[in-house]
Backbone as CSV, one residue per row, in Angstrom:
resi,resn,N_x,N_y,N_z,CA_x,CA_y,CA_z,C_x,C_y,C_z
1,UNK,0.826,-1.203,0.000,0.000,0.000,0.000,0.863,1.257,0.000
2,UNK,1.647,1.381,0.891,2.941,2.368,0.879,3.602,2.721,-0.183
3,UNK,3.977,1.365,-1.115,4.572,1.905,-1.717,3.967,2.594,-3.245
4,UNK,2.296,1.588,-3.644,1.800,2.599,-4.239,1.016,3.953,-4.071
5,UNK,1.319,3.920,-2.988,0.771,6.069,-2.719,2.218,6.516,-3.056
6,UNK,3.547,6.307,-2.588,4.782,6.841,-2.839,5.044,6.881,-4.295
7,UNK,4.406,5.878,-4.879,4.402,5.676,-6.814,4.101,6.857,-7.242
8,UNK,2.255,6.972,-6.603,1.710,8.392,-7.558,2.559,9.938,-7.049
9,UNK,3.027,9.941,-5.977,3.506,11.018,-5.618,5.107,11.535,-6.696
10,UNK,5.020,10.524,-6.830,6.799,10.156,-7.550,6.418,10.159,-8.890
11,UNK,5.672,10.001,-9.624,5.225,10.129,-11.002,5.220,11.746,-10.778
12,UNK,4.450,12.441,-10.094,3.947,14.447,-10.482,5.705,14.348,-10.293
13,UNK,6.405,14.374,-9.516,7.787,14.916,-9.401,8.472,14.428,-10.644
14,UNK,8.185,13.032,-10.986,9.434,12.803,-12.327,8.681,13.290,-13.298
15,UNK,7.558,13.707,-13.890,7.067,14.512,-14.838,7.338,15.520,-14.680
16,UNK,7.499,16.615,-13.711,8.178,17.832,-13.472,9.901,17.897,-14.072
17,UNK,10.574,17.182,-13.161,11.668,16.316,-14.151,11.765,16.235,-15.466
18,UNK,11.022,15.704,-16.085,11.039,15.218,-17.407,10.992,16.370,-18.168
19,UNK,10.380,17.671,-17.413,9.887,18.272,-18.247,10.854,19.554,-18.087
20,UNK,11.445,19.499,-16.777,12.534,20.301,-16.538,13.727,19.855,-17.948
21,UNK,14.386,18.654,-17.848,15.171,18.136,-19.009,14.871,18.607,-20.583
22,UNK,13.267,18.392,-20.506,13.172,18.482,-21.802,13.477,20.051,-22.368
23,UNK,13.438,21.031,-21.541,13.312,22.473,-21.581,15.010,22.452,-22.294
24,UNK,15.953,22.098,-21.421,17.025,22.417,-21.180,18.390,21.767,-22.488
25,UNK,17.164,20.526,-23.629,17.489,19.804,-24.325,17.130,18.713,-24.648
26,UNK,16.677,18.101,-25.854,16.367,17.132,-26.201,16.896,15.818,-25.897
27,UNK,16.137,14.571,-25.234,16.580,13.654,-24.829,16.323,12.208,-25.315
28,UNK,16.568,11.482,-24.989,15.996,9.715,-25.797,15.832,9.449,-23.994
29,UNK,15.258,8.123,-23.978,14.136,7.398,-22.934,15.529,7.215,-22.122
30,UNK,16.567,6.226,-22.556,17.850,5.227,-22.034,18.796,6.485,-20.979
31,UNK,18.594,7.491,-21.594,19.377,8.923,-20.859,18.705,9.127,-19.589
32,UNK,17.220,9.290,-19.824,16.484,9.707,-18.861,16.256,9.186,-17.416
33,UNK,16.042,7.449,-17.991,16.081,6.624,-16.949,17.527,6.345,-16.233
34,UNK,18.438,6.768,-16.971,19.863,6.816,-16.016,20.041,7.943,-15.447
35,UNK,19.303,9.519,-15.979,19.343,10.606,-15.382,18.280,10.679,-14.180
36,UNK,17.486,9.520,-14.042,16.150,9.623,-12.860,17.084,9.177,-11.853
37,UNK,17.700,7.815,-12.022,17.963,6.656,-11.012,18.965,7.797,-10.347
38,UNK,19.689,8.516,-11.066,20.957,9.778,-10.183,20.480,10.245,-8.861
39,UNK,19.116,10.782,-8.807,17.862,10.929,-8.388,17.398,9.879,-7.342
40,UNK,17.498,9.095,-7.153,17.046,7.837,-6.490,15.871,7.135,-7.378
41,UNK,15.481,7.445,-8.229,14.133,7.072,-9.460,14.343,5.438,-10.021
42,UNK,14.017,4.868,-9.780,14.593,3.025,-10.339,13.150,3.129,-11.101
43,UNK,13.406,3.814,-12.421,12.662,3.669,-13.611,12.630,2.632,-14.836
44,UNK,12.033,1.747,-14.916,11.679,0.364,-16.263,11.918,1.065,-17.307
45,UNK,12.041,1.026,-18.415,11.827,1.434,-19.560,9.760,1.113,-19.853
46,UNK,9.709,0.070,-19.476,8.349,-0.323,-19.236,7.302,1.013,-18.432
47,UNK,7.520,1.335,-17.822,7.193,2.609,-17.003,6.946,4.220,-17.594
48,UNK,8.438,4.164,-18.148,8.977,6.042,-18.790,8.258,5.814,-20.012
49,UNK,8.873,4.774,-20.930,8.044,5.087,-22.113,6.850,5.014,-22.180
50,UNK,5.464,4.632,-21.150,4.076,4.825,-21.229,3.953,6.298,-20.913
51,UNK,4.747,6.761,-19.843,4.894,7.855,-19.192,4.886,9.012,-20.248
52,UNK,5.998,8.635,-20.867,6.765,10.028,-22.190,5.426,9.840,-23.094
53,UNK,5.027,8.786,-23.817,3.732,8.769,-24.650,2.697,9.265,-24.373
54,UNK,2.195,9.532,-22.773,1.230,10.008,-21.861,1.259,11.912,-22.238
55,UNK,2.626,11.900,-22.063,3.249,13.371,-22.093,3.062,14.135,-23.293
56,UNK,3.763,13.383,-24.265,3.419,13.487,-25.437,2.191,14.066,-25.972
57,UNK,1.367,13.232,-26.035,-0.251,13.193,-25.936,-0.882,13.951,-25.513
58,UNK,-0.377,14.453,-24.494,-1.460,15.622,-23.797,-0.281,16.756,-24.361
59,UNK,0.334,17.134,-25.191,0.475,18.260,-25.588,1.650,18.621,-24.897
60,UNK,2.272,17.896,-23.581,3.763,18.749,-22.885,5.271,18.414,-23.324
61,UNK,5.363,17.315,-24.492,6.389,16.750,-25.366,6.449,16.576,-26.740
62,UNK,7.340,17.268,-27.148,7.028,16.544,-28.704,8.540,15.365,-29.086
63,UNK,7.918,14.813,-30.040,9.035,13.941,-30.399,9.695,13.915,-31.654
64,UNK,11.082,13.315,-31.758,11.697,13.831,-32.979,12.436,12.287,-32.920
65,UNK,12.033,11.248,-34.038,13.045,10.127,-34.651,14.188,10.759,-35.035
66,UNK,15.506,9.947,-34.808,16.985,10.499,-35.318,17.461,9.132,-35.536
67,UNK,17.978,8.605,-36.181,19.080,7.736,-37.108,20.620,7.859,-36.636
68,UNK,20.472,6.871,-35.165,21.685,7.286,-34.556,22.667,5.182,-34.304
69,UNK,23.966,5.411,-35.448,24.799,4.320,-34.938,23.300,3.144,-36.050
70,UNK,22.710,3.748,-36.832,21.953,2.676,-37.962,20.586,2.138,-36.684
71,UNK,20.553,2.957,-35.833,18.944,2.657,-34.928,18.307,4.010,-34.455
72,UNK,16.960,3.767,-34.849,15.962,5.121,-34.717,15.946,4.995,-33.080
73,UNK,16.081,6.703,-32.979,16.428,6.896,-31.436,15.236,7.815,-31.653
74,UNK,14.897,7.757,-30.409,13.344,9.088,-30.062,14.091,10.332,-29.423
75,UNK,13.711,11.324,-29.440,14.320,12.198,-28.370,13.355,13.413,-28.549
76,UNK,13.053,13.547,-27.154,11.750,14.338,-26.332,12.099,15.711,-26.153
77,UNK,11.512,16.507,-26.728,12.097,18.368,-26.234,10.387,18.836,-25.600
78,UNK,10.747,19.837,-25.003,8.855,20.065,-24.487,8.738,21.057,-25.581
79,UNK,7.382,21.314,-25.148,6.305,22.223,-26.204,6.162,23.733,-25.329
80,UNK,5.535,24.354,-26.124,5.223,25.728,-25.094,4.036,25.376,-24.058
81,UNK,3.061,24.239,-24.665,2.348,24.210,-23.481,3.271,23.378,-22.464
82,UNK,4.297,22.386,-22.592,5.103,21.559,-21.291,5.725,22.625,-20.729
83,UNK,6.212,23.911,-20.984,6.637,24.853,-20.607,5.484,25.853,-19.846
84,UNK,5.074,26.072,-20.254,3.753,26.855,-19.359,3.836,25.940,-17.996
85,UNK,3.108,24.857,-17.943,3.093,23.722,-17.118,3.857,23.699,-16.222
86,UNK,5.482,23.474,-16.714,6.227,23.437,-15.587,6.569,24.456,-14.950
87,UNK,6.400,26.006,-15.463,6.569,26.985,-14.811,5.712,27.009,-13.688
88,UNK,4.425,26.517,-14.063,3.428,26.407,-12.946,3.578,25.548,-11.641
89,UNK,4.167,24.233,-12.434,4.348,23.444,-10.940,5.827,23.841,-10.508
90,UNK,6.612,24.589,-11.295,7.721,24.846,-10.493,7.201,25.948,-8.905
91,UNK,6.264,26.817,-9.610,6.111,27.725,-8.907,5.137,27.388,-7.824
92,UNK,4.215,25.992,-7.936,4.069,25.627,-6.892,4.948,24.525,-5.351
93,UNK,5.539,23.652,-6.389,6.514,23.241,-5.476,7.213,23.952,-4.573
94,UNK,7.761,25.225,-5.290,8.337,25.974,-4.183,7.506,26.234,-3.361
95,UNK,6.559,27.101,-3.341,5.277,26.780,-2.294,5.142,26.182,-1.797
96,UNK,4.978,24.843,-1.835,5.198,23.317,-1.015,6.398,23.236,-0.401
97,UNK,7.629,23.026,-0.975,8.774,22.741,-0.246,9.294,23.807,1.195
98,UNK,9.011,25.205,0.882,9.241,26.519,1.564,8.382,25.600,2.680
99,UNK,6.927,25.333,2.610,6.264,25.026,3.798,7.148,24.116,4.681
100,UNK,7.017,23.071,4.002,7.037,21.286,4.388,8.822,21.414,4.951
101,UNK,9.569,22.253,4.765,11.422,21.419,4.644,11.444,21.740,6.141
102,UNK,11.013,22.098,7.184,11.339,21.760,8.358,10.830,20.779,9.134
């Protein structure tokens, strides 16, 4: 039970994540999930890529095929609406964290 309430809480933060990255530069899935786990994040590929397609979909990622080493690589940059978005939850987290860090 614990650990799926800690799941959904940990999905809004690594989508914030994801979307922080994507701002900052275009990425493929294999980067991401080694850039989460840095993080403490022990992400599947099974997991991110429903996740990134989720993202996608609703308008906060777009995607770009590249022809990298003779294998199609994906790599995720955000949109202006994933940008709107994360400005928003950036600006609420801080709100949250300012409260909660003592």
């Amino acid at each position: 039970m614990q650990d799926r309430v800690l799941r959904k809480f940990f999905l809004g933060f690594i989508q914030i994540h994801i979307l922080h990255h994507a701002k900052k530069e275009p990425f493929y899935g294999a980067w991401m999930i080694e850039e989460l786990s840095e993080h403490g994040y022990d992400m599947s590929p099974g997991t991110l890529y429903p996740l990134l397609h989720n993202m996608e979909s609703s308008g906060l990622l777009e995607k770009e095929e590249k022809i990298v080493e003779g294998k199609i690589r994906k790599y995720y940059k955000i949109t202006e609406l994933g940008n709107e978005i994360m400005q928003e939850a950036r600006k609420k987290a801080y709100e949250l964290f300012k409260e909660i860090k003592e």
